[in-house]
N, C-alpha and C positions, 0 to 999 in steps of 0.2 A: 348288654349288661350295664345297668346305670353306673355310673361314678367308675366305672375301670381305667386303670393305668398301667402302664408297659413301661418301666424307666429302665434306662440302656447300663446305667449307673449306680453306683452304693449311694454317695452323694445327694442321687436325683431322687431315690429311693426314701433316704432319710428324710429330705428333705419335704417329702409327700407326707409322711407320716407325722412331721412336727404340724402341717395346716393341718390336722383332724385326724380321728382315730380310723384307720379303714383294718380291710379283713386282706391276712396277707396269703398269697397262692403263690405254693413253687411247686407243687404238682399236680392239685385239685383233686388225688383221687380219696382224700379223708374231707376235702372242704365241701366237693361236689353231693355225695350222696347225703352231707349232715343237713345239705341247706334243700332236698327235695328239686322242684321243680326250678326254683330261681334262687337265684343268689342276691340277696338285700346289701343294701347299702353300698358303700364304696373299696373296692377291692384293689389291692398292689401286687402285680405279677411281679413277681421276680426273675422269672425263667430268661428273661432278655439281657441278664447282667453274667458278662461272661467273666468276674473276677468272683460269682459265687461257683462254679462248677468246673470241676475237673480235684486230682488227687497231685498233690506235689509232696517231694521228699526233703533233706536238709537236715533240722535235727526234730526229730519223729516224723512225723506223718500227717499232712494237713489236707483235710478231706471238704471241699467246700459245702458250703450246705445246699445245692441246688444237683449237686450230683445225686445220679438216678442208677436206683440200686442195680438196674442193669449193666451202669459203667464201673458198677463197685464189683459186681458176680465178676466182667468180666477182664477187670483187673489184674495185671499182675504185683503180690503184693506176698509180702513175707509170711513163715506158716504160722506167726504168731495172730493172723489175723484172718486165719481159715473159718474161724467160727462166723466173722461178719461176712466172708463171701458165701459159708453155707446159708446163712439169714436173709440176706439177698435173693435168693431163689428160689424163698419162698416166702416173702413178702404179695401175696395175691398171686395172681396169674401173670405170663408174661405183659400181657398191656399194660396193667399196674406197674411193675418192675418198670418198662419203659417209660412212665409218668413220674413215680410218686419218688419223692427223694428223702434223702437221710434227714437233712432240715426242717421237714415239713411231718417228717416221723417223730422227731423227738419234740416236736413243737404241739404235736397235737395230744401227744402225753398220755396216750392210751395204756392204760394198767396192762394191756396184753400186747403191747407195741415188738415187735420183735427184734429192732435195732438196737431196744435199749441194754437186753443182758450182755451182746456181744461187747457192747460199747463200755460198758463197766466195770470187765472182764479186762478189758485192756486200757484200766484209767484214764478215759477219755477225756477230756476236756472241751467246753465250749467255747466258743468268742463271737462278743458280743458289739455292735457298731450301733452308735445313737450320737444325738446331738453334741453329746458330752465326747466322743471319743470311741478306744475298741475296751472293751473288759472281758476276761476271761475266769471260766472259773468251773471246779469240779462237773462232771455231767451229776455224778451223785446229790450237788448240791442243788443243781438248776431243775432238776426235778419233784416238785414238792407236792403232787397230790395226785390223783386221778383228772387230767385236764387243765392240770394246774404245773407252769412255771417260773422263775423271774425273769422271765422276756421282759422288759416294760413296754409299753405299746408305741411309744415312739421310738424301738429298737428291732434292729434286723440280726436273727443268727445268720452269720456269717460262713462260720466253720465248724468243723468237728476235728479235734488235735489229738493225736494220738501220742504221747511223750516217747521217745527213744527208750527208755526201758522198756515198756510194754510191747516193745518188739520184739523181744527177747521169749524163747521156747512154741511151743504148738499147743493149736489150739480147737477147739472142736461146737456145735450148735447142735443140739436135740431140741425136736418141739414135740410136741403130743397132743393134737385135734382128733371130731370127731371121724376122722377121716385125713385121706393123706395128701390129698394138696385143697387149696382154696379153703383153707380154712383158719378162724379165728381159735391163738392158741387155749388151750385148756392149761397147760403151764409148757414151759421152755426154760432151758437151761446153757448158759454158754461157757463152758471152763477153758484156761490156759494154764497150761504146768508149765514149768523147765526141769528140765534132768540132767544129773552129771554125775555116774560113773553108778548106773542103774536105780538109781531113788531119787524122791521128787527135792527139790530143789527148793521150788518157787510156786506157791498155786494161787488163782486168781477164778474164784467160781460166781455168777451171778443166775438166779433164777428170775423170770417173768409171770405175769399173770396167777401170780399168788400171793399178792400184797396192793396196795392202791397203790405203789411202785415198783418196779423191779429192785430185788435188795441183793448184796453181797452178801454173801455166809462165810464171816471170819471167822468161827468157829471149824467147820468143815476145812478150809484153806491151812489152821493154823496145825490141827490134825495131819494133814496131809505131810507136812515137811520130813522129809527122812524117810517115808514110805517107800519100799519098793517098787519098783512098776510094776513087775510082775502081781503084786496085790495091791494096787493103788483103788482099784473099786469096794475093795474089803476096807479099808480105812476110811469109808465114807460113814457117820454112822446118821440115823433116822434123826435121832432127837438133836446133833449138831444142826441139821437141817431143819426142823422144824422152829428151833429157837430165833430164826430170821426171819420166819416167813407167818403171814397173816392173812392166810386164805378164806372166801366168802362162798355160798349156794349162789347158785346162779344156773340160767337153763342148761350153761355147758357140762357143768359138773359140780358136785357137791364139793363143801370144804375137807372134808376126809379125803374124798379121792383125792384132790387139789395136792396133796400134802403125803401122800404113802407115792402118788407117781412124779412129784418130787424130786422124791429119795431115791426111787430108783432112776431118771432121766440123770442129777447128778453121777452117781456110780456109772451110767453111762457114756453119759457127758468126760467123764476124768481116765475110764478105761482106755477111749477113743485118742481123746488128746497125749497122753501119756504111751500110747501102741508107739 
């Protein structure tokens, strides 16, 4: 592969990127099959940098961005964040799982990416390392189109930060393809409630692959509060759900379907996390 580099370091990593723009790989399995038979120009592995991989705790949760959804599946981690080890495990097939990492997921910015509803579900935050320094800042904000982020090109993601509230209650992942594993979602839904003393508390819902981003639905969430568990999927209603979401026809599924299964993935998304 022409122009490849392996830098051991963040540093050495930056530092590549400030001499000229290259194509960055932390797990090749979104870089690999975009680029066909060869991969052009000058490419920066990141996978050699042991300060991007692995999960530490402290106050939230800091998940480096070269960790591979396999080490996230089989993590032990609080059940506020059960929906991202469900998403995990079904991020492709297991060899995918053992390549492709959270970093390299959010960065590739797929409208049906399936890290991202779990990740917004539990206000994640990014952090970002460039010449200038680290900056940090909403997942919701750093995602700004289908394929499109503010990475700037002489900047490496770092991390995915999970804040100390969003630790707080349980939480759950539905997808819904044409088929039930190895597949591209048709839409996905990641919800987290909290509960105290049987009604919802606290809810945090995001849906995927029905918008050119995954969106929250503050409407549905704001509904929820004071719902009983016992009917916490009845207080889901269609048109709260629809008022966020901006679904397209596409070979997988029409925008109608996109949008009635939805409504129901959240209802079952919130039954789940709420049991």
């Amino acid at each position: 592969m022409r122009g490849y580099a392996r830098p051991q370091t963040l540093n050495e990593a930056i530092g590549l990127l400030a001499q000229g723009q290259r194509r960055i790989l932390a797990g090749g399995t979104d870089l690999y099959p975009a680029a066909g038979v060869q991969i052009d120009g000058n490419v920066l592995d990141l996978t050699a940098i042991p300060a991007l991989s692995g999960i530490t705790g402290g106050t939230g949760l800091r998940i480096g961005s070269c960790t591979t959804w396999t080490a996230i599946a089989e993590a032990d981690l609080p059940p506020a964040l059960r929906c991202l080890k469900q998403a995990a495990r079904q991020v492709g097939g297991r060899q995918v799982q053992n390549a492709g990492t959270i970093g390299g997921n959010l960065c590739n910015a797929s409208p049906a990416a399936d890290g991202v509803p779990p990740l917004l579900a539990l206000d994640a935050v990014v952090e970002l390392a460039g010449p200038s320094g680290l900056r940090q800042m909403p997942l919701a904000q750093f995602l700004t189109g289908p394929r499109q982020t503010l990475r700037a090109g002489d900047e490496v993601l770092t991390a995915v930060i999970v804040p100390e509230a969003a630790l707080q209650g349980r939480s759950s992942f539905v997808k819904l393809g044409a088929r039930a594993y190895l597949v591209i979602s048709i839409a996905m839904v990641a919800a987290r409630v909290q509960v105290a003393e049987g009604q919802i508390t606290g809810a945090a819902i995001a849906v995927g692959a029905c918008s050119g981003v995954a969106q929250r639905l503050p409407a549905v969430e704001a509904a929820l509060i004071g719902v009983p568990v016992a009917g916490a999927a009845a207080g889901v209603r269609a048109a709260d759900v629809a008022a966020a979401l901006s679904p397209i026809d596409d070979v997988r599924a029409t925008a109608g379907y996109r949008m009635a299964a939805a409504a129901e993935l959240v209802r079952r998304a919130v039954a789940e996390a709420s049991a």
